[in-house]
C-alpha positions as CSV (number, residue, x, y, z in Angstrom):
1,X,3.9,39.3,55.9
2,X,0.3,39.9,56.3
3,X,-0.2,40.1,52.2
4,X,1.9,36.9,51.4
5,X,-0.7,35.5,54.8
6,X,-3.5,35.9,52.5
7,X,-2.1,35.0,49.3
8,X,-1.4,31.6,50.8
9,X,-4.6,31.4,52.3
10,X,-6.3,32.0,49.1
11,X,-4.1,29.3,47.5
12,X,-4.7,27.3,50.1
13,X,-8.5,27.8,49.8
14,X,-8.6,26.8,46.1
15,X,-6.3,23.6,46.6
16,X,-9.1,22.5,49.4
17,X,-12.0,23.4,46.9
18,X,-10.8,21.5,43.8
19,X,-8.5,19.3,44.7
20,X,-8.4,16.8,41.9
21,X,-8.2,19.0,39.3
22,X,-5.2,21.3,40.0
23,X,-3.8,17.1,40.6
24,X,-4.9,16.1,37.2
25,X,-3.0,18.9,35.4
26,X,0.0,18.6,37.7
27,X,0.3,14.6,37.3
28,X,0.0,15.3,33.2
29,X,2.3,17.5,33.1
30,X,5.1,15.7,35.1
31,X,4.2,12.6,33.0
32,X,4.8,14.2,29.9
33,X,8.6,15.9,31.3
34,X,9.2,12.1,33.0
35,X,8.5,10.7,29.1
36,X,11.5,13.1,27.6
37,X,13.8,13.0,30.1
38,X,14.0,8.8,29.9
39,X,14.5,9.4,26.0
40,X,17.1,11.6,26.4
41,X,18.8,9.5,29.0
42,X,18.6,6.2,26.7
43,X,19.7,8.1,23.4
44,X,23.2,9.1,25.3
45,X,23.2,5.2,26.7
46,X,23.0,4.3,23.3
47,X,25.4,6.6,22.2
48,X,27.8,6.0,25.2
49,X,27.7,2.4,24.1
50,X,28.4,2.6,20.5
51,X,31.5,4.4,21.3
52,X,32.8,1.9,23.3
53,X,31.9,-0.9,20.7
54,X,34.2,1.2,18.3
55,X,37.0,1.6,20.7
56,X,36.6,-2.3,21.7
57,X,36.8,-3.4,17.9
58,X,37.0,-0.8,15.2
59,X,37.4,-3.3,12.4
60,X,34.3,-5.4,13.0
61,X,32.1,-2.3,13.5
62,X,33.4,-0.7,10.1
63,X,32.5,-3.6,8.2
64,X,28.7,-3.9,9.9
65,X,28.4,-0.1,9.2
66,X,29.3,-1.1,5.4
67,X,26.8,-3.9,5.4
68,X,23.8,-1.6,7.0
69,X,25.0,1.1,4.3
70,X,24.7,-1.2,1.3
71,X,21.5,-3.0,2.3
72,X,20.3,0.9,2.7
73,X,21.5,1.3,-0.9
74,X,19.8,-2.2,-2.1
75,X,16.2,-1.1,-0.4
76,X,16.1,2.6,-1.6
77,X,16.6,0.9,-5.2
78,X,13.7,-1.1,-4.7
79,X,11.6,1.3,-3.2
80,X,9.6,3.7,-5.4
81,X,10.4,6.8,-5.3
82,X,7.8,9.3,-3.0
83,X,6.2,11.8,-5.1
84,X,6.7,15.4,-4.5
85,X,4.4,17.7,-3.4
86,X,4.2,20.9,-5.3
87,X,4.5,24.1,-3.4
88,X,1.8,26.3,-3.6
89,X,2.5,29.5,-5.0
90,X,0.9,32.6,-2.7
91,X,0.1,35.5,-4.8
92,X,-1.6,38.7,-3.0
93,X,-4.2,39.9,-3.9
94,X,-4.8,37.7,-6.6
95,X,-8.4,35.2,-7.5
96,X,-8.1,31.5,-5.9
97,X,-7.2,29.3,-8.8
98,X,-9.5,26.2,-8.8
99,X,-8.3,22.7,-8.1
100,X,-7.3,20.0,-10.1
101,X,-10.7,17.3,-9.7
102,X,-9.8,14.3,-7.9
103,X,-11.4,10.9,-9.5
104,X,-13.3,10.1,-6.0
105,X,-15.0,13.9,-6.7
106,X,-15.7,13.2,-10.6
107,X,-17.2,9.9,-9.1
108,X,-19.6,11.6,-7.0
109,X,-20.8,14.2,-8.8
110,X,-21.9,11.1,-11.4
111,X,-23.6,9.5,-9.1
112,X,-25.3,12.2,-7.4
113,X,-26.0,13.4,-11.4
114,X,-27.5,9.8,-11.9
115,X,-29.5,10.2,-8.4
116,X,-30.9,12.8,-9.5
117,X,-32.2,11.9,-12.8
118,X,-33.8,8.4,-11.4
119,X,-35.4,11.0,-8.8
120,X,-36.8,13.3,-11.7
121,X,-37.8,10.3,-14.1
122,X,-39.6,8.6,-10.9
123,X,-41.3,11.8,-9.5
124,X,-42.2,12.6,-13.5
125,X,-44.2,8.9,-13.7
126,X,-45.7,9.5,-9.9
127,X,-46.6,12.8,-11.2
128,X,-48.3,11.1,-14.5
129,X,-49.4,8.6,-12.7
130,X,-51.4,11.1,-10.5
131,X,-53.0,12.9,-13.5
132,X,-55.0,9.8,-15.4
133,X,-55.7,6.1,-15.1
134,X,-54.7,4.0,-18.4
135,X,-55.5,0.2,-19.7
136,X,-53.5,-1.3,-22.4
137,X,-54.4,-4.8,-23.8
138,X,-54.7,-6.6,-26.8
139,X,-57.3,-9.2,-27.6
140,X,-55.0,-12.1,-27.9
141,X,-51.6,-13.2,-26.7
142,X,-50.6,-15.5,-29.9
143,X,-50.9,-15.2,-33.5
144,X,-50.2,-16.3,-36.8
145,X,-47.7,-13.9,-39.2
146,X,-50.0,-11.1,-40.6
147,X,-52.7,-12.2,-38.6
148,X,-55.0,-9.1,-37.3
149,X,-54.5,-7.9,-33.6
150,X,-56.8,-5.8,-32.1
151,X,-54.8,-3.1,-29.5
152,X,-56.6,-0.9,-27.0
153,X,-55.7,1.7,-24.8
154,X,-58.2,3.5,-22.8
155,X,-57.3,6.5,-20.5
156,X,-59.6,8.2,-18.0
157,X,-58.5,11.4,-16.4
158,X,-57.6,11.7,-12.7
159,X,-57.0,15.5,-12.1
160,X,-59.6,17.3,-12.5
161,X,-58.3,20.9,-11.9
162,X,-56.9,21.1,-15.6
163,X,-57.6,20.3,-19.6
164,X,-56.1,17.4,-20.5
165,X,-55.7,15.8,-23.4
166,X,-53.9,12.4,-24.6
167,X,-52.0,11.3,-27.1
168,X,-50.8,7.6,-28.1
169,X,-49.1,6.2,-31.0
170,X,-47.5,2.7,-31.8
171,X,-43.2,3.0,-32.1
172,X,-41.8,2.3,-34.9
173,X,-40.5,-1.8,-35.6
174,X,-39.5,-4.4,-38.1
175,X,-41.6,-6.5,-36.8
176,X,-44.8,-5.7,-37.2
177,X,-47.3,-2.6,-38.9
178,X,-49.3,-0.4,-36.9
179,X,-52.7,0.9,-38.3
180,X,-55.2,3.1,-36.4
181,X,-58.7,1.4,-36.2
182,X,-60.7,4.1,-33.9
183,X,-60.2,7.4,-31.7
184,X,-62.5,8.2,-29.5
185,X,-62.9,11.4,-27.4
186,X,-65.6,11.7,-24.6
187,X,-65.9,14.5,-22.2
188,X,-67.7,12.9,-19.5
189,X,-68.2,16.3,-17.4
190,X,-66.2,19.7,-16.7
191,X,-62.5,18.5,-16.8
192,X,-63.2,14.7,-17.0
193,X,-62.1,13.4,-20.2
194,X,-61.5,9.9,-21.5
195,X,-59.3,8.5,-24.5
196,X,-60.1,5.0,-26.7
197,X,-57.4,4.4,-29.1
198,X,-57.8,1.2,-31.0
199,X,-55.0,-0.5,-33.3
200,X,-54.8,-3.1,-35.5
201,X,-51.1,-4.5,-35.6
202,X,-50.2,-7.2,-38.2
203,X,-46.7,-9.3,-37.0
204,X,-44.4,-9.6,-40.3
205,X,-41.9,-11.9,-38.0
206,X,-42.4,-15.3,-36.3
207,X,-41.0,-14.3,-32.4
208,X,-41.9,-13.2,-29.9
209,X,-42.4,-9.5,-30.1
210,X,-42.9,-6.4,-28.2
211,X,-45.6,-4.0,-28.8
212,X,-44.6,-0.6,-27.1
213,X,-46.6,2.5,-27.2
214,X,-45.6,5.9,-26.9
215,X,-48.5,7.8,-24.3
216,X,-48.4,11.6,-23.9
217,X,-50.5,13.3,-21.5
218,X,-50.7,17.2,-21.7
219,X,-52.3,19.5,-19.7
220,X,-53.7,23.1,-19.6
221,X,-54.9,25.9,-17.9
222,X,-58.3,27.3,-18.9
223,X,-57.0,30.5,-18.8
224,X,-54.0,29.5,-21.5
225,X,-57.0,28.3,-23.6
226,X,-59.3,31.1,-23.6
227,X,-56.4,33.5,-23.8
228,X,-55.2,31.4,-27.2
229,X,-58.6,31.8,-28.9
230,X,-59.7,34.7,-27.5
231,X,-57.2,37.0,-29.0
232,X,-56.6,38.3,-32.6
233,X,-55.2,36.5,-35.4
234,X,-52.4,38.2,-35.7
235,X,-51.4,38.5,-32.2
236,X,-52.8,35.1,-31.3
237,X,-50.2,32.7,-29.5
238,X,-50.2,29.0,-28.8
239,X,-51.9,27.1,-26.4
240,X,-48.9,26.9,-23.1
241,X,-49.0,23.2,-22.4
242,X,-47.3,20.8,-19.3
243,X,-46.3,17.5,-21.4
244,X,-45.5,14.5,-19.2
245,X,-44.5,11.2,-21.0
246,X,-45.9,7.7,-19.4
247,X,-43.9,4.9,-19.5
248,X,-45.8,1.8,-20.3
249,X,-45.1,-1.6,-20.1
250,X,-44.7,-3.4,-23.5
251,X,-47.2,-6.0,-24.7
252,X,-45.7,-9.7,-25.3
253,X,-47.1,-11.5,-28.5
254,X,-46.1,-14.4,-29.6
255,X,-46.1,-15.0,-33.0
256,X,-45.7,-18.6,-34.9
257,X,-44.6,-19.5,-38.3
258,X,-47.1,-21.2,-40.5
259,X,-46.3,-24.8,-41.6
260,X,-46.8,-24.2,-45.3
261,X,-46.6,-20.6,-47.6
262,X,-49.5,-19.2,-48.5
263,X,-50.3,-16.5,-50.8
264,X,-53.3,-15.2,-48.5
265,X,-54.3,-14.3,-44.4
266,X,-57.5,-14.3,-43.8
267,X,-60.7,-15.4,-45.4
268,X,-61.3,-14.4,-49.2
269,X,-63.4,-16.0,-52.0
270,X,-62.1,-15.5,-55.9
271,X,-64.7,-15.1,-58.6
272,X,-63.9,-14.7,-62.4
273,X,-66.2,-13.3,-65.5
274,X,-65.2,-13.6,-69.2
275,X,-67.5,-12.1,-72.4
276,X,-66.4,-14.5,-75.1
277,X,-64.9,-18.0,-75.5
278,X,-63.9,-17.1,-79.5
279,X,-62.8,-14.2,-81.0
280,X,-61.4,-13.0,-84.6
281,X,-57.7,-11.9,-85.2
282,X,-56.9,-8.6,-83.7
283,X,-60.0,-8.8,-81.0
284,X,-59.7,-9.2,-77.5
285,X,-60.7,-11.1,-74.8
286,X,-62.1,-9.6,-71.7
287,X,-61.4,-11.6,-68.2
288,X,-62.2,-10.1,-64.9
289,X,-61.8,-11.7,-61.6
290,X,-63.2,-10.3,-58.4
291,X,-60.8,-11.3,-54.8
292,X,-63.8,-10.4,-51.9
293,X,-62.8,-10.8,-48.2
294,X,-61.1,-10.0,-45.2
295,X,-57.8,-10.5,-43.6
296,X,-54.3,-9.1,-44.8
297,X,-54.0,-6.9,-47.8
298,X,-51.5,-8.7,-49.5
299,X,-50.9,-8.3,-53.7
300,X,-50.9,-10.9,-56.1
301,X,-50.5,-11.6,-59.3
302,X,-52.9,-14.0,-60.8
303,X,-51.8,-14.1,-64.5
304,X,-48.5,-13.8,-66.1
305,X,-47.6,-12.8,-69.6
306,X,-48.4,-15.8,-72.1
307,X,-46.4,-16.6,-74.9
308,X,-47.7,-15.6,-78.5
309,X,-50.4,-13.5,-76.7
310,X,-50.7,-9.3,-75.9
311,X,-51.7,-9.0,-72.6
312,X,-53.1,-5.6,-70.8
313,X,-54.1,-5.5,-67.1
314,X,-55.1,-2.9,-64.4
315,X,-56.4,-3.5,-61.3
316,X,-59.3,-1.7,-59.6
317,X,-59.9,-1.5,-56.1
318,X,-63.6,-0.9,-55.0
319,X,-62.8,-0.6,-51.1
320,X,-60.5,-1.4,-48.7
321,X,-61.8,-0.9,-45.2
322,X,-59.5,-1.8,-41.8
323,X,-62.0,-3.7,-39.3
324,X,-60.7,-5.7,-36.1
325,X,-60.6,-8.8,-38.3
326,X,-58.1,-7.2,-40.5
327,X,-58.9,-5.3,-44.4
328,X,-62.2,-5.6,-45.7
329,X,-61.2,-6.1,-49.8
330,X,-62.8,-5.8,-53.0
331,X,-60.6,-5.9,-55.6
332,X,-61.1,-6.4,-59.2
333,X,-58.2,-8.0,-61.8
334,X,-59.0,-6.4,-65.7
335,X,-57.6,-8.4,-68.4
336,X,-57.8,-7.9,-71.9
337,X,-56.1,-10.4,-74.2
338,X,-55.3,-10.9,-78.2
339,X,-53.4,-13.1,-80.1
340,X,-53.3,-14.4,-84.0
341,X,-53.9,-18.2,-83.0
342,X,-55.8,-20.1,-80.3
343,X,-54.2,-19.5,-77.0
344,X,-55.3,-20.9,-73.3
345,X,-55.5,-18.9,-69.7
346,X,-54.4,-20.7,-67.7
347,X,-56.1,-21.5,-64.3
348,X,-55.7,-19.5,-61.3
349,X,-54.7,-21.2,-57.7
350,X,-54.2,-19.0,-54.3
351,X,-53.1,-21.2,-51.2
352,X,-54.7,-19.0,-47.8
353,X,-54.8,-19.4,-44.5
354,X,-57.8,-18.7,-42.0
355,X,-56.6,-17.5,-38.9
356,X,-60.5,-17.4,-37.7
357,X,-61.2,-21.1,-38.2
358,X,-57.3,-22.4,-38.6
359,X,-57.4,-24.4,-41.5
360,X,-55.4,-23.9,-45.0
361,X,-57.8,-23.5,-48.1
362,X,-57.3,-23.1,-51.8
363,X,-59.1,-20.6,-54.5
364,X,-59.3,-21.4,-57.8
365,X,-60.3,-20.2,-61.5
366,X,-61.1,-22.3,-64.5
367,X,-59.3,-21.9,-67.2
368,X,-60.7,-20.7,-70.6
369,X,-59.5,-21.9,-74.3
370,X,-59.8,-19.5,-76.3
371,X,-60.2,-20.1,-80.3
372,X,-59.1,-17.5,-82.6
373,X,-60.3,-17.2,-86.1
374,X,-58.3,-16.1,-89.0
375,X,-59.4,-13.0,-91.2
376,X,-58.3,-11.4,-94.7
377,X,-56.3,-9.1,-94.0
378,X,-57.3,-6.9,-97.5
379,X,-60.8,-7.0,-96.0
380,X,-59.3,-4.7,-93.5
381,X,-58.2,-2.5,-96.3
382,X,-60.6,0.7,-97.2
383,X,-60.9,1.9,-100.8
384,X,-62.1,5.2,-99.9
385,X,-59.1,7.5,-99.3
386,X,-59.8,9.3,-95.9
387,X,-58.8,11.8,-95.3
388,X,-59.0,13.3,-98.4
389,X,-55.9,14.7,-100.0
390,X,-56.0,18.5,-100.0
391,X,-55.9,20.8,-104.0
392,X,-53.7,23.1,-103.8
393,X,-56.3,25.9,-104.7
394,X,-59.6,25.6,-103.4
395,X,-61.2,27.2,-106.5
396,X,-65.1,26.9,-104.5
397,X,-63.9,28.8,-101.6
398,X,-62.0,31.2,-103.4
399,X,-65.2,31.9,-105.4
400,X,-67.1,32.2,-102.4
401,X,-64.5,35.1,-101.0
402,X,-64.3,36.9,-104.4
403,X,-68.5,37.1,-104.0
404,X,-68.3,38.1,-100.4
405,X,-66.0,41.4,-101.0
406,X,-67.8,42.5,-104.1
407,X,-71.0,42.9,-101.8
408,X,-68.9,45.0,-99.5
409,X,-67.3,47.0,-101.8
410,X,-70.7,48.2,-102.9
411,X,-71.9,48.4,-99.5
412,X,-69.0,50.8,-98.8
413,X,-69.8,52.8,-102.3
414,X,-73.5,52.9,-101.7
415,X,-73.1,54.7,-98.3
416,X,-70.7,57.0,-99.5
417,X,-72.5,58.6,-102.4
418,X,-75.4,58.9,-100.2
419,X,-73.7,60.8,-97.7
420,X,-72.3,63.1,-100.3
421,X,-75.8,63.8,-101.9
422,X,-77.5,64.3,-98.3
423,X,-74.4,66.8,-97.3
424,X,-74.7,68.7,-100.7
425,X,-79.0,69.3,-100.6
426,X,-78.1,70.4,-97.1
427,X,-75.2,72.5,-98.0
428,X,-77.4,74.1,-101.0
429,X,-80.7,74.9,-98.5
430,X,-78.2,76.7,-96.2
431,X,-76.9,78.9,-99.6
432,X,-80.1,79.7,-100.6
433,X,-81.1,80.9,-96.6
434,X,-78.0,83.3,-96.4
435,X,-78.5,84.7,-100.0
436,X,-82.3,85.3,-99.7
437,X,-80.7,87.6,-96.1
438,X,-81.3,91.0,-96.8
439,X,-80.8,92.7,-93.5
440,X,-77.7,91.6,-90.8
441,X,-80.0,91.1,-88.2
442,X,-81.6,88.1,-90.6
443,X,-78.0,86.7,-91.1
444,X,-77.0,86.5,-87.8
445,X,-80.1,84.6,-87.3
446,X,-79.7,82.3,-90.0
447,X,-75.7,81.3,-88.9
448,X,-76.9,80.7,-85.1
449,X,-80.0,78.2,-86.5
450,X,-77.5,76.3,-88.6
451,X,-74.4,76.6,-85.9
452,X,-72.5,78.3,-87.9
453,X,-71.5,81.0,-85.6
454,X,-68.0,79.1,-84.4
455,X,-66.8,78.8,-88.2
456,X,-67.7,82.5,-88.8
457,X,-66.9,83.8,-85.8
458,X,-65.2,87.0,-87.1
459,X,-68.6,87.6,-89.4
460,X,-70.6,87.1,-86.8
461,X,-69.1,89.8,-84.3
462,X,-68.9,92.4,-86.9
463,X,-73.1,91.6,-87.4
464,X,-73.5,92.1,-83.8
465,X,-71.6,95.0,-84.1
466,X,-73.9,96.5,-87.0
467,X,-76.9,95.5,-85.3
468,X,-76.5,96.3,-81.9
469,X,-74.2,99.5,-82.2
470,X,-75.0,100.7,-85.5
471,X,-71.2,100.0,-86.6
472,X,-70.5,101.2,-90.2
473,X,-69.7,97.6,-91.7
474,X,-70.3,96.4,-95.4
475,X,-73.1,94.2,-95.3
476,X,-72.6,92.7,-98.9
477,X,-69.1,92.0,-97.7
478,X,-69.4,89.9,-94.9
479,X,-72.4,88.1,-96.8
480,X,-70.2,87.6,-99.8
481,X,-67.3,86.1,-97.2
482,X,-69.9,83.8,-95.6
483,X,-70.9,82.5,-98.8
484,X,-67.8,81.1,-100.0
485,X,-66.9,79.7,-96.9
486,X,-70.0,77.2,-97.1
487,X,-69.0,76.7,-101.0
């Protein structure tokens, strides 16, 4: 009694101290047991009173049970049929198989893909932006076709903690041609550098066109650098560079179409020089003309071939020099004409343009009649026969040989025979040396004087013998031996 006292107590206690809780739970849980209980109970109602509609009338409930049957029927016809979920295969101890990619996750990871190349392209021109200053203009917003436009684009560093070093060049277009005027370089102070590139662009289209340049900036280390030139030759690598590509807005030129064609841009003056007004047959005619000025270098032909008449040109050009205005030109037209009968050059008419003061001009060259006068044509003709037809024998020049080899054959002879006579006085001398020999020791001396002692080397060791070890030799023997050896 006592323990069930306390236990109530304690209960009792807890009920006092938290009340509403220990309510709470208690009023949820009855709710929730209320809620079944009246869904059981209306369930058997229903039940209860759909039995006693079929007892009541059987026949009228059939037929609404066929009708709620076939509009079932028409409805699941209609509908579309739910897909089936696949059941996921469990295989222990075996690697997760990836997922099929949904669109909505192919979606994203394009558009986080494109995020993050507009981030990297943006940061890339911040970061470009942060490393030099740049100007780009031109010197004028309209033109005429092939007119001269002068393009500049100066950059000026802005971090000064590496090299740097820039690089800009025209793209590529059909509608106008690029030529570089000037590059200049300054280094202003350690790490402060500055870039002039200058341009001349000549429009070939009347529109409105687009000049875009391509601007690279790259940047090194001056340890990279004096790493690259320090080391050998052979073991020398490149320069490690950071290359960042600037994005720079276009320049918009408009360009207009000239009211009438011309054959020139620019301003030029034509001057033209002849040595002779008449000439014979088979001459020539010598005609220069001299096209000096500045503007577009455009080719022309000032003469065409003439009928009747033999035309030869070249053309020479002295300079051609780019300047903001456009080319400066010197070029010089070399004809040379001939012909059997009086011909005329025709005058010579270029229709130009000058952008500078806007007006249409012509140049022009006289013409020049040329007479021709009419020669013999055996007075051409030379009686001498040149070149000379060869003989078959030249009898001179064989003459001349025959002379020449008799004087060396007695050259050769000459030498010969006094060779023999020298060789047989000194052969005879020797003879009379080794006969007048009475004694060996005088013989041996006479073969070492005339070096004799290698040919007669068996003589010569059996004198020795005789004189030096008193060897019992024949004296007239070996003399007589010796004797007819130098015979």
């Amino acid at each position: 009694m006592t323990m069930m006292h306390c236990i109530t107590c304690i209960c009792s206690i807890n009920c006092i101290s938290k009340p509403k809780k220990i309510v709470l739970k208690c009023f949820r849980r009855t709710k929730m047991l209320h809620q079944r209980k009246n869904i059981k109970t209306v369930q058997r109602k229903m039940t209860n009173k759909k039995a006693a509609q079929v007892k009541a009338h059987p026949i009228s409930h059939q037929a609404s049970s066929q009708m709620v049957v076939a509009v079932q029927k028409n409805r699941k016809k209609n509908r579309p049929l739910p897909k089936r979920r696949k059941k996921r295969k469990v295989f222990i101890n075996s690697p997760i198989k990836p997922m099929k990619k949904s669109i909505k996750d192919t979606l994203m990871k394009k558009s986080l893909g494109r995020i993050f190349l507009i981030f990297l392209l943006f940061t890339t021109a911040i970061y470009a932006k942060q490393l030099a200053t740049y100007k780009f203009f031109a010197n004028k917003k309209e033109a005429v076709v092939k007119e001269a436009i002068e393009v500049t684009l100066i950059a000026h560093q802005k971090n000064k903690s590496k090299v740097m070093f820039f690089f800009a060049t025209p793209k590529k277009s059909n509608d106008y041609k690029a030529v570089l005027l000037t590059k200049e370089i300054q280094d202003h102070s350690y790490h402060n550098t500055s870039a002039v590139f200058k341009y001349i662009i000549f429009p070939l289209k009347a529109k409105k066109i687009h000049i875009d340049f391509d601007f690279t900036i790259k940047t090194a280390t001056d340890k990279g650098i004096a790493f690259a030139y320090v080391e050998d030759h052979d073991d020398s690598k490149r320069i490690a560079m950071e290359v960042s590509h600037v994005k720079i807005k276009p320049l918009d030129i408009r360009v207009k179409k000239l009211k009438h064609p011309v054959d020139l841009i620019g301003d030029f003056k034509l001057n033209s020089t002849i040595d002779k007004q008449s000439i014979n047959q088979y001459e020539n005619v010598n005609l220069h003309y001299t096209l000096l000025g500045t503007g577009y270098n455009d080719k022309v032909t000032l003469l065409k071939n003439l009928k009747d008449v033999n035309l030869f040109s070249d053309i020479n050009n002295a300079y051609i020099k780019l300047t903001p205005e456009g080319y400066k030109i010197k070029r010089e037209y070399i004809y040379a004409l001939s012909a059997k009968k009086d011909f005329t050059i025709p005058a010579v008419t270029l229709h130009a343009y000058s952008p500078k003061t806007e007006k249409y001009y012509t140049l022009t060259a006289a013409q020049h009649h040329i007479k021709v006068t009419k020669i013999d044509t055996s007075k051409l003709l030379d009686n001498e026969e040149y070149p000379q037809t060869k003989e078959l024998i030249n009898f001179d020049a064989l003459k001349q040989f025959l002379i020449y080899l008799i004087i060396f054959i007695t050259g050769y002879l000459s030498a010969q025979f006094q060779s023999f006579s020298f060789k047989k006085d000194a052969d005879s001398t020797e003879l009379q040396e080794i006969k007048k020999a009475q004694t060996a020791k005088e013989l041996l001396f006479i073969l070492v004087n005339i070096h004799k002692e290698q040919q007669f080397s068996h003589e010569v060791k059996m004198l020795e013998e005789i004189v030096y070890n008193n060897a019992a030799h024949n004296f007239n023997k070996i003399k007589t031996t010796i004797i007819k050896g130098l015979k």
